[in-house]
NUMI-530144 format. One line per field, with one value per atom (N, C-alpha, C): residue number from 1; residue in three letters; x, y, z; atom name. Coordinates in pm, 1 decimal, m for minus. Layout:
k = (NUM;...)
r = (ala;...)
east = (X;...)
north = (Y;...)
up = (Z;...)
a = (CA;...)
END
This chain:
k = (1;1;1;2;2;2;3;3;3;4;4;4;5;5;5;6;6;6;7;7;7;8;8;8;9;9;9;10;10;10;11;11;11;12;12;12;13;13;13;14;14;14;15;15;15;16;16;16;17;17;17;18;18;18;19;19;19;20;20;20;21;21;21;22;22;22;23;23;23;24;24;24;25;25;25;26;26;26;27;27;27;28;28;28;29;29;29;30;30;30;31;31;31;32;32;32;33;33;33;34;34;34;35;35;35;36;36;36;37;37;37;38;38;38;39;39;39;40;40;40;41;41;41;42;42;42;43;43;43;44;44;44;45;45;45;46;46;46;47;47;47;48;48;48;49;49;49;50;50;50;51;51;51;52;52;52;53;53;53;54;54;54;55;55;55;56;56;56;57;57;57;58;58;58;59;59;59;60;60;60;61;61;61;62;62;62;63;63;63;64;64;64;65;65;65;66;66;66;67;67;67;68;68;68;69;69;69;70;70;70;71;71;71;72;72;72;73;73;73;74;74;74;75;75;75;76;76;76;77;77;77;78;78;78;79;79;79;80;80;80;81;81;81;82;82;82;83;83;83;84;84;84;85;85;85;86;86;86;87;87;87;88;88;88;89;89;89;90;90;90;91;91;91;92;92;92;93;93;93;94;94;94;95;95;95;96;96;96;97;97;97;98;98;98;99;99;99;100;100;100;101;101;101;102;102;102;103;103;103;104;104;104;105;105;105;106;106;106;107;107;107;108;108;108;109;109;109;110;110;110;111;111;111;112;112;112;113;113;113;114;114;114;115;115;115;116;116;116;117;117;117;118;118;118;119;119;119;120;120;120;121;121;121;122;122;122;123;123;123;124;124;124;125;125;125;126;126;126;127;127;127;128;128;128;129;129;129;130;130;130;131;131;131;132;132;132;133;133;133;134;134;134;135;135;135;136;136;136;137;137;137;138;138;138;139;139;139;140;140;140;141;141;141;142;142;142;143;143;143;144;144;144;145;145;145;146;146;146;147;147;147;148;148;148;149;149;149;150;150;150;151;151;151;152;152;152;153;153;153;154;154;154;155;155;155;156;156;156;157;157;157;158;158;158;159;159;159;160;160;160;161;161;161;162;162;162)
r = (unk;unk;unk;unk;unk;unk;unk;unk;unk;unk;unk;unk;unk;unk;unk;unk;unk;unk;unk;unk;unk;unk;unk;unk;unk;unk;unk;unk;unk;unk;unk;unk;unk;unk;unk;unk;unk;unk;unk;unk;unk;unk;unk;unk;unk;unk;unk;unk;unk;unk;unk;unk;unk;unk;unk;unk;unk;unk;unk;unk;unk;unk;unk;unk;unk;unk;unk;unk;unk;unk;unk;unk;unk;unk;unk;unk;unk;unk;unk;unk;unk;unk;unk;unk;unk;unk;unk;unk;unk;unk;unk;unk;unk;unk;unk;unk;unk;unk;unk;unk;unk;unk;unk;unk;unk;unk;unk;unk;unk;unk;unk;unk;unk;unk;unk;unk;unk;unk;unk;unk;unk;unk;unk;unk;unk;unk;unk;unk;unk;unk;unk;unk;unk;unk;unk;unk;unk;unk;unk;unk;unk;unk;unk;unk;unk;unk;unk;unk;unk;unk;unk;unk;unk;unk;unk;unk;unk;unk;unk;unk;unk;unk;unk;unk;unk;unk;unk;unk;unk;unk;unk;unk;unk;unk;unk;unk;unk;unk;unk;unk;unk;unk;unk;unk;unk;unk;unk;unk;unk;unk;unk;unk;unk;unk;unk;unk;unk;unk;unk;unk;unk;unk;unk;unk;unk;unk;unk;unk;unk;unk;unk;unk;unk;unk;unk;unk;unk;unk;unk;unk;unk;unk;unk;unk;unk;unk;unk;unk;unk;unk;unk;unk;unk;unk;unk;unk;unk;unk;unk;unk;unk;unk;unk;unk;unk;unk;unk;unk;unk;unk;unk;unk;unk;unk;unk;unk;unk;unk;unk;unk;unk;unk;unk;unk;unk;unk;unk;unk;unk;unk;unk;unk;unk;unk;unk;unk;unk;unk;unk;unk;unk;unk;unk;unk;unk;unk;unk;unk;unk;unk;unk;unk;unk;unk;unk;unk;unk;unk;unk;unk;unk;unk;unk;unk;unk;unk;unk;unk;unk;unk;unk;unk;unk;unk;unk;unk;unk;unk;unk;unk;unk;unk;unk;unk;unk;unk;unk;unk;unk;unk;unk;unk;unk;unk;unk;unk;unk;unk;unk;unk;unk;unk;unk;unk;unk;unk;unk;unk;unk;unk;unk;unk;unk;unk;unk;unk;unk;unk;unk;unk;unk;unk;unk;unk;unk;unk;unk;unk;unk;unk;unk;unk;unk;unk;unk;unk;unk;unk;unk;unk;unk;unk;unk;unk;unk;unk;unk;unk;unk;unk;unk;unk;unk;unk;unk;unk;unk;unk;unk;unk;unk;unk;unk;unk;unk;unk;unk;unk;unk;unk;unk;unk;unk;unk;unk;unk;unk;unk;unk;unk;unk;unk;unk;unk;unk;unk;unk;unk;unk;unk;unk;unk;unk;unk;unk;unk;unk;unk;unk;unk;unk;unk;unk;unk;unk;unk;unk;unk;unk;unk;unk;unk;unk;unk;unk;unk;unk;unk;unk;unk;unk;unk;unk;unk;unk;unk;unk;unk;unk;unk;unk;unk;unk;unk;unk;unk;unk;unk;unk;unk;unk;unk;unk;unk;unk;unk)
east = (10049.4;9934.8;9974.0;10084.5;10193.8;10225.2;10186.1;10242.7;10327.5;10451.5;10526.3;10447.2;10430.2;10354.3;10411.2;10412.2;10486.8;10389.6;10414.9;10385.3;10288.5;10269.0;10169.7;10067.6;10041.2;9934.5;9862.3;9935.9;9880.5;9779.6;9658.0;9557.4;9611.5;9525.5;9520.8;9560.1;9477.8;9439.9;9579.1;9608.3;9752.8;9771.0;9599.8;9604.8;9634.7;9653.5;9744.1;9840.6;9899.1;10001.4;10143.2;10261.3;10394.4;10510.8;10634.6;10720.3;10792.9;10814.3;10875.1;11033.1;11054.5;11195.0;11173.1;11289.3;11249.0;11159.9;11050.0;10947.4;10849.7;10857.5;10765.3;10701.4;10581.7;10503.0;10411.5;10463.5;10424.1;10304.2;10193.0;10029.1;9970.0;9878.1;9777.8;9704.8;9727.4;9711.5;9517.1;9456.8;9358.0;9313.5;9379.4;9359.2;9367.0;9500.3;9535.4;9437.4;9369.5;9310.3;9148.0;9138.7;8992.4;9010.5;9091.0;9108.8;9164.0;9124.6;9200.7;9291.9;9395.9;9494.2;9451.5;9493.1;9441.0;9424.0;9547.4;9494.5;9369.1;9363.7;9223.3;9089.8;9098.3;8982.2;8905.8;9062.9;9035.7;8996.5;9073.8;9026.6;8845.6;8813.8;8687.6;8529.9;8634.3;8536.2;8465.1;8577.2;8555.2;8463.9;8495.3;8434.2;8310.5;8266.2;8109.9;8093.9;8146.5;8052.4;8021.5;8096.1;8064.2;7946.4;7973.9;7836.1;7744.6;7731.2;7592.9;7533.0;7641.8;7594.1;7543.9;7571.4;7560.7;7366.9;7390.9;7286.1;7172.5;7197.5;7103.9;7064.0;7151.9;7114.7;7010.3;7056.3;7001.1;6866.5;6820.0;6694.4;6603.8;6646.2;6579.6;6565.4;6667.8;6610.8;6452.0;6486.1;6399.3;6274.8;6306.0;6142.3;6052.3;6119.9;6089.1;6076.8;6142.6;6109.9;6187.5;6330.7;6381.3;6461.8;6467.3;6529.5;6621.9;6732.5;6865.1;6962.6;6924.0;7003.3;7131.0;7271.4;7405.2;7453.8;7390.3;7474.9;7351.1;7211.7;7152.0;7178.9;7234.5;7302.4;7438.0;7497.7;7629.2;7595.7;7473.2;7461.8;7364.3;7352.3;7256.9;7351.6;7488.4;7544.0;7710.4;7720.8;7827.5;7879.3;7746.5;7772.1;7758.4;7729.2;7752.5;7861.2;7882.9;8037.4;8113.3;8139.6;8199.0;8212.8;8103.6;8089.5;8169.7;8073.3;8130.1;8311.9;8381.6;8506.1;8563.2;8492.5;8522.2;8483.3;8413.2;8380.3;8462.9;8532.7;8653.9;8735.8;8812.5;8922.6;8901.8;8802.1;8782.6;8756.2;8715.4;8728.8;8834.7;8885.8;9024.7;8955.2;8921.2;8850.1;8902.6;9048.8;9128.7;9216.5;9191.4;9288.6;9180.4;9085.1;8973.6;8840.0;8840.3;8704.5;8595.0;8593.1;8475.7;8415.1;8533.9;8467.9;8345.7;8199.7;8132.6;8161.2;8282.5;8318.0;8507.2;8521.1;8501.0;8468.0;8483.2;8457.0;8332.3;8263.8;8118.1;8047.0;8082.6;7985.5;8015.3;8176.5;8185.4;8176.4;8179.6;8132.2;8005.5;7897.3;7753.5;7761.0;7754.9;7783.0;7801.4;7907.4;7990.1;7923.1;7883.2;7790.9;7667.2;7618.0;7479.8;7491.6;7569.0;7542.2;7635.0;7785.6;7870.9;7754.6;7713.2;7621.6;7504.7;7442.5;7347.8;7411.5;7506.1;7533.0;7615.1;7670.1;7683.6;7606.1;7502.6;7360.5;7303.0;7314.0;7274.3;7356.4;7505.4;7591.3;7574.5;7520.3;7469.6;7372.9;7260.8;7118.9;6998.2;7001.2;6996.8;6931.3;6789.1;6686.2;6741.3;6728.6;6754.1;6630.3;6521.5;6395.8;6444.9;6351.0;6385.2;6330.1;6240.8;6219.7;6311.9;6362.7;6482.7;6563.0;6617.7;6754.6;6706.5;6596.0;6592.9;6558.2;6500.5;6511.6;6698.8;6756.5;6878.6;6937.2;6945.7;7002.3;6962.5;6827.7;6812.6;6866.1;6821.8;6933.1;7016.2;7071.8;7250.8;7330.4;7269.2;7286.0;7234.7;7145.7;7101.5;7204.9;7254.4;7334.5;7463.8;7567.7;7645.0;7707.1;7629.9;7650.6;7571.1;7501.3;7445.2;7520.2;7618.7;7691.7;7819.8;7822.7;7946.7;7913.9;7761.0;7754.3;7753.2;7692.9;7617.3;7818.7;7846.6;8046.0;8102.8;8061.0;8102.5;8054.5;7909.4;7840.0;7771.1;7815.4;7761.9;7817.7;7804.5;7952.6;8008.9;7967.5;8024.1;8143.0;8022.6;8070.0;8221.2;8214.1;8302.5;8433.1;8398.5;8537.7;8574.1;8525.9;8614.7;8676.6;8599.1;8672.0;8782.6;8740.0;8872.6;8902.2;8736.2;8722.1;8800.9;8811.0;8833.4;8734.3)
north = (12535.1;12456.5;12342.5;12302.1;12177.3;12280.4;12182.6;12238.7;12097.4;12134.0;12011.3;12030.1;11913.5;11918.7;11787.3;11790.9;11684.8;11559.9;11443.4;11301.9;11288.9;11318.1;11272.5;11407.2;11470.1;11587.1;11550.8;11449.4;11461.2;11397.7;11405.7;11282.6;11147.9;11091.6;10914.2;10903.9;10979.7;10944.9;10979.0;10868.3;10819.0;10947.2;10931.4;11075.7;11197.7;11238.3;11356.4;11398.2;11254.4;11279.3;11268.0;11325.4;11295.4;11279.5;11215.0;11196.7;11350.5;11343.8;11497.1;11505.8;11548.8;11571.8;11408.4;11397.8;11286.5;11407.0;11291.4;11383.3;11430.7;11495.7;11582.5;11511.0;11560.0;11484.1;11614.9;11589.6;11714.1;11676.5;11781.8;11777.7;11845.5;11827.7;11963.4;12036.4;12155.3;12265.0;12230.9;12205.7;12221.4;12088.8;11974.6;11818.5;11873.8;11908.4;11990.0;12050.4;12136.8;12258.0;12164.6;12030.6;12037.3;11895.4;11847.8;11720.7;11774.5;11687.9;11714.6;11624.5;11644.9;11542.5;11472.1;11338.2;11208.4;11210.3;11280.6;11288.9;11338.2;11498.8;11539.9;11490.4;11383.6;11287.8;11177.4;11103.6;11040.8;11108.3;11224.1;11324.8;11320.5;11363.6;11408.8;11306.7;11219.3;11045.2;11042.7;11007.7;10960.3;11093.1;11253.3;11318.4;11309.5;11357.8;11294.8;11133.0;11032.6;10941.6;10947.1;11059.7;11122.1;11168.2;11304.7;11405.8;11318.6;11190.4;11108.0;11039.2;10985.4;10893.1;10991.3;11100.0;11218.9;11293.1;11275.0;11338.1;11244.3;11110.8;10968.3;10978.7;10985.8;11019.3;11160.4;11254.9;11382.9;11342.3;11311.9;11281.3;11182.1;11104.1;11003.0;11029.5;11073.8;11160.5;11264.3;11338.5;11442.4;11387.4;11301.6;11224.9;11154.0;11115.5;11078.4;11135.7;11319.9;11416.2;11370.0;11342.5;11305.1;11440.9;11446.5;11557.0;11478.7;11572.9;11538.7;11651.4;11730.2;11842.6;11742.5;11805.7;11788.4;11633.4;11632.0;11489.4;11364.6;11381.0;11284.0;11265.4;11332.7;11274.6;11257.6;11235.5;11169.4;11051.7;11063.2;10903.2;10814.8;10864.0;10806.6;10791.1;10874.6;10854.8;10796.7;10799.1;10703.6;10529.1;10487.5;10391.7;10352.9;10388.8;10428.7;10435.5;10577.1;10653.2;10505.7;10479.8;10338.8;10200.9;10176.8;10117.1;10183.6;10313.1;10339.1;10312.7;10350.5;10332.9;10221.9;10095.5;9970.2;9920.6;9991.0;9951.4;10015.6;10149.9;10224.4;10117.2;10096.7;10010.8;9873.9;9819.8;9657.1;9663.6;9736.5;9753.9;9846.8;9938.7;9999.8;10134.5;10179.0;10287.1;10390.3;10413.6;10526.4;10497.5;10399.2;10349.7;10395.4;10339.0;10396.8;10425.6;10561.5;10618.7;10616.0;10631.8;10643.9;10504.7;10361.4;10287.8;10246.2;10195.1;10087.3;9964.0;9905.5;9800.9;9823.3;9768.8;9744.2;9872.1;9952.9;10107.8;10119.2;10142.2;10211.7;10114.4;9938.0;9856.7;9834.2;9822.3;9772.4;9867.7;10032.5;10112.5;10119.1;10085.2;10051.0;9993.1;9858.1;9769.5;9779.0;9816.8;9828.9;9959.7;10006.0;10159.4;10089.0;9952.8;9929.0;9799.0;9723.2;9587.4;9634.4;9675.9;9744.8;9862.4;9928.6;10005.4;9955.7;9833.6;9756.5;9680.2;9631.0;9547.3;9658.4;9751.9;9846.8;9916.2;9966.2;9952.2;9848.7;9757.0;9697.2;9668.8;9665.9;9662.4;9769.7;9883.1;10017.3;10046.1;9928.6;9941.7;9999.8;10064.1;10096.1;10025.1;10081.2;9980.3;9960.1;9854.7;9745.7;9695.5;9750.1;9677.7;9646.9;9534.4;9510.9;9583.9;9647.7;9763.9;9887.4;9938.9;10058.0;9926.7;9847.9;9782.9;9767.1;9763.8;9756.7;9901.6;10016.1;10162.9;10199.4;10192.2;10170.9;10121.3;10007.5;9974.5;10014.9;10033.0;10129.6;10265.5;10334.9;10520.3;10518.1;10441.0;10428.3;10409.1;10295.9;10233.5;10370.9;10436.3;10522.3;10655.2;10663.1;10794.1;10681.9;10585.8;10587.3;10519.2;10442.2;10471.3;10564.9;10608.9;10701.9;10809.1;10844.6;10965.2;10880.1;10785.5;10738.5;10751.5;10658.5;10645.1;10783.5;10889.6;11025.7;11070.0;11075.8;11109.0;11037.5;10906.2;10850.7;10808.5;10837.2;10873.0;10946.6;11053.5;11216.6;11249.6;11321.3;11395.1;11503.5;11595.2;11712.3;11651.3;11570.8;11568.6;11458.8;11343.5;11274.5;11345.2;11423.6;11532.8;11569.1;11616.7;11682.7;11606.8;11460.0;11399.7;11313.7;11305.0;11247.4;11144.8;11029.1;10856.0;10821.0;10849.2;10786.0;10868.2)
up = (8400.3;8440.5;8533.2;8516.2;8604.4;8747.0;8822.3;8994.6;9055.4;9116.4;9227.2;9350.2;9398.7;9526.2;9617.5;9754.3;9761.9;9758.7;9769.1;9739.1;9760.1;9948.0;10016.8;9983.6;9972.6;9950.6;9751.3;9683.7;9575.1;9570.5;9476.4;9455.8;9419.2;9457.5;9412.5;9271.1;9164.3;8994.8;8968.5;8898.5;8826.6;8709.8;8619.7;8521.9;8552.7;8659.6;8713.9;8785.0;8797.5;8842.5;8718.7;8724.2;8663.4;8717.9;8753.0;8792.9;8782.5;8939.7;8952.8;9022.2;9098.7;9174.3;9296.4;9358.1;9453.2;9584.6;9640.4;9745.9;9652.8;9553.6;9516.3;9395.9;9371.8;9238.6;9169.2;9006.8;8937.1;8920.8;8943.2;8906.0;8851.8;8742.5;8717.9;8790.0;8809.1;8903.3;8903.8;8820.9;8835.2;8920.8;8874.7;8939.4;9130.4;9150.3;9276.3;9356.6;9270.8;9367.6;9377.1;9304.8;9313.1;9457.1;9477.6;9550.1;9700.6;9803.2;9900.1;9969.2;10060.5;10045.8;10115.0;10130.1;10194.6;10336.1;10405.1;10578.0;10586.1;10505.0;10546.8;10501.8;10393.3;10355.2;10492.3;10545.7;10623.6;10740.5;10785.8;10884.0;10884.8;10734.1;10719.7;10697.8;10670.8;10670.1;10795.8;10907.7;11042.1;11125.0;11075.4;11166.6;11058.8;10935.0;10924.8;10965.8;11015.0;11079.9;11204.7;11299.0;11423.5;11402.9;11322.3;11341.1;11271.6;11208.4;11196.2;11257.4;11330.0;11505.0;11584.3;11579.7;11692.5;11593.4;11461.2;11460.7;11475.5;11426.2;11499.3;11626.6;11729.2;11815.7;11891.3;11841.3;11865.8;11851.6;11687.7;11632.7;11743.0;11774.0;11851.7;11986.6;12056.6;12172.8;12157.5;12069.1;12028.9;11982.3;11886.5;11864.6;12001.0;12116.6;12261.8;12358.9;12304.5;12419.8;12565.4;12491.2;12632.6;12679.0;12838.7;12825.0;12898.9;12997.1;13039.7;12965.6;12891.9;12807.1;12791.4;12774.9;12741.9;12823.4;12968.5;13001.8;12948.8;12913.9;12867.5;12769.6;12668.1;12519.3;12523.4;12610.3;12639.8;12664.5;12803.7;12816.9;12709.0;12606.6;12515.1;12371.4;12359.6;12277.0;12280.4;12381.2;12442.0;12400.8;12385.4;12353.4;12184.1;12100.2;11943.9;11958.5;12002.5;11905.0;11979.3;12068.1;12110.6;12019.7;11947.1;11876.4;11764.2;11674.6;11569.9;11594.2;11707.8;11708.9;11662.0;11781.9;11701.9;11547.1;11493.0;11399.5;11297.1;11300.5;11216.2;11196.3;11341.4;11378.0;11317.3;11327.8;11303.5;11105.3;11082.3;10908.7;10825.6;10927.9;10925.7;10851.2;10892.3;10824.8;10752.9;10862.3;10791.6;10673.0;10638.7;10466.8;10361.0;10376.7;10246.5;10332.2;10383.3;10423.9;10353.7;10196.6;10148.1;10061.2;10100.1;10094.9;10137.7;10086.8;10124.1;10183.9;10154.6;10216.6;10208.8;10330.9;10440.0;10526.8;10544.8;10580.8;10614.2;10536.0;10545.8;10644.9;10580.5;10608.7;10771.7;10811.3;10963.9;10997.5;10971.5;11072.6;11104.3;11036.7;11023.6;11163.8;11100.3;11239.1;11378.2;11344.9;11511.8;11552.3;11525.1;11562.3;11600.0;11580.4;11612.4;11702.4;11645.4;11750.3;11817.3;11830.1;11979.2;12071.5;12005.1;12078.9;12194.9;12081.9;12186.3;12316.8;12252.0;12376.4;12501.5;12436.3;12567.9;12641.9;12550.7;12629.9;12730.2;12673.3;12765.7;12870.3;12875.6;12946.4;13108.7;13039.3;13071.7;13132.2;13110.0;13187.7;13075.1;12985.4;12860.1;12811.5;12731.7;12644.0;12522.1;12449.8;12348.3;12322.3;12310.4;12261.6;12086.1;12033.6;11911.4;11825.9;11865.4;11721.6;11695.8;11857.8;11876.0;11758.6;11790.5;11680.9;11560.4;11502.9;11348.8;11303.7;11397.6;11391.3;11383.5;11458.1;11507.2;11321.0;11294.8;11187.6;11056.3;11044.0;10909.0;10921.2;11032.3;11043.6;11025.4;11084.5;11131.2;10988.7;10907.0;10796.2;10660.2;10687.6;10583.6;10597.1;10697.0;10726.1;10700.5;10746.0;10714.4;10573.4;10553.1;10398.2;10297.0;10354.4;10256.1;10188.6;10340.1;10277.9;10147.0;10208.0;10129.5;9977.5;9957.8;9812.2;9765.0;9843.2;9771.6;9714.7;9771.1;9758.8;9663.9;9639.0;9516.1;9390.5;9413.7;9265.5;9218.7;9291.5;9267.2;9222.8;9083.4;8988.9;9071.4;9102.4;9157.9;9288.4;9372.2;9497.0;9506.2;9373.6;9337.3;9300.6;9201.9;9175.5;9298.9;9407.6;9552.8;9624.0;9598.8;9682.0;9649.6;9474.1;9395.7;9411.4;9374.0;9422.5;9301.5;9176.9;9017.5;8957.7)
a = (N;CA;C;N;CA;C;N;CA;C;N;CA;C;N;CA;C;N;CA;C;N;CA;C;N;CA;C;N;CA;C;N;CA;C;N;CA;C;N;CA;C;N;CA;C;N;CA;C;N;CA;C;N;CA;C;N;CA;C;N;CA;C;N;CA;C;N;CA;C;N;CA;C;N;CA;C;N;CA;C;N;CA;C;N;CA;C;N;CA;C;N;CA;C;N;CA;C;N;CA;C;N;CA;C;N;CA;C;N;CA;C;N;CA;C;N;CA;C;N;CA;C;N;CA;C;N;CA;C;N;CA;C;N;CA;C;N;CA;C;N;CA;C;N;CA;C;N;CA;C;N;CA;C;N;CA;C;N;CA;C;N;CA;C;N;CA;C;N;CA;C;N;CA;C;N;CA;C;N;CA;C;N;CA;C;N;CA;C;N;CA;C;N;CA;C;N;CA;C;N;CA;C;N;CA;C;N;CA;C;N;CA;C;N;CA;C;N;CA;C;N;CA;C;N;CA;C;N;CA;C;N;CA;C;N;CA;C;N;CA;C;N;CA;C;N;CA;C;N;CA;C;N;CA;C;N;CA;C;N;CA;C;N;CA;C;N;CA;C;N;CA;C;N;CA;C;N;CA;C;N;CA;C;N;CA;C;N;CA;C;N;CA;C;N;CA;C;N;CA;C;N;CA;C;N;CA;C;N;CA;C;N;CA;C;N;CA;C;N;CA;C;N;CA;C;N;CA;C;N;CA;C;N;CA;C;N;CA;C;N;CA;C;N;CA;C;N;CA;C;N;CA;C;N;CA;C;N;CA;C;N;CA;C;N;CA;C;N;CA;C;N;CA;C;N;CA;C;N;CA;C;N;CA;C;N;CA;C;N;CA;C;N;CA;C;N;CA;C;N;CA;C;N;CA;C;N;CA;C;N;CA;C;N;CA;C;N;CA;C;N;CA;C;N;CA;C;N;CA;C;N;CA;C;N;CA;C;N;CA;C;N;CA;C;N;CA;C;N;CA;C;N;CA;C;N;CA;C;N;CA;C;N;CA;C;N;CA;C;N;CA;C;N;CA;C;N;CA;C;N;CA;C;N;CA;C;N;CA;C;N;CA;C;N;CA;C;N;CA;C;N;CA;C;N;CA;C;N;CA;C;N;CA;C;N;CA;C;N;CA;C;N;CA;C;N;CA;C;N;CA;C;N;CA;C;N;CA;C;N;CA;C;N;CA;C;N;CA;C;N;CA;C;N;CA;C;N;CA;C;N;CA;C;N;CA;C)
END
């Protein structure tokens, strides 16, 4: 039921892990197979806060009937994912992705006020109802997914918060 696995591929929870060979850490095969290792958590953090900026965006084009196909949602989503970037970086996103804070909350952020002001940088409307539209979506998709991941039983076990 015990598997060696090396260090970095084991879960976080102390309860499954045991002191193994040097490099390697003995685990319950079942702890193992239900968790995934930490690169691909953080891997998987940052690309769902892509495809949520990206689907924010999509949505709101579409509710306005804008067209421009493929280069009008570049130029409409350009400045988000820009933001969302700064906002990974400035709360450090890739140490604890499925934090709420600092994680969840400065990617929020920087996905909405970096966005505006590059918009506007851009030529790009910034009316104040787009920014409080803008900050509830943005805010309901990026922490939303977080909490649903950490206090969802099922979805908590996969991702192996505690």
């Amino acid at each position: 039921e015990f598997l060696a696995v090396p260090d970095a591929a084991a879960g976080p929870d102390p309860r499954d892990r045991q002191a193994g060979p040097p490099g390697l850490v003995v685990m319950r095969q079942s702890a193992q197979s239900a968790s995934y290792p930490v690169p691909m958590r953080r891997s998987l953090g940052i690309a769902a806060d892509i495809v949520l900026v990206l689907a924010f965006v999509i949505i709101g084009r579409a509710s306005h009937h804008a067209s421009g196909g493929l280069p009008g949602l570049v130029s409409t989503a350009w400045p988000f994912l820009a933001g969302l970037a700064a906002g990974e970086v400035a709360g450090r996103g890739w140490r604890r992705p499925l934090a709420l804070w600092p994680a969840g909350v400065s990617a929020w952020l920087g996905t909405v006020v970096v966005g505006m002001v590059l918009r506007v940088v851009a030529g790009q409307g910034t009316d104040v109802a787009f920014i409080g539209v803008a900050l509830a979506f943005v805010g309901l998709f990026l922490l939303g997914w977080r909490i649903a991941v950490t206090r969802i039983g099922p979805l908590r076990r996969l991702a192996r918060v505690g």
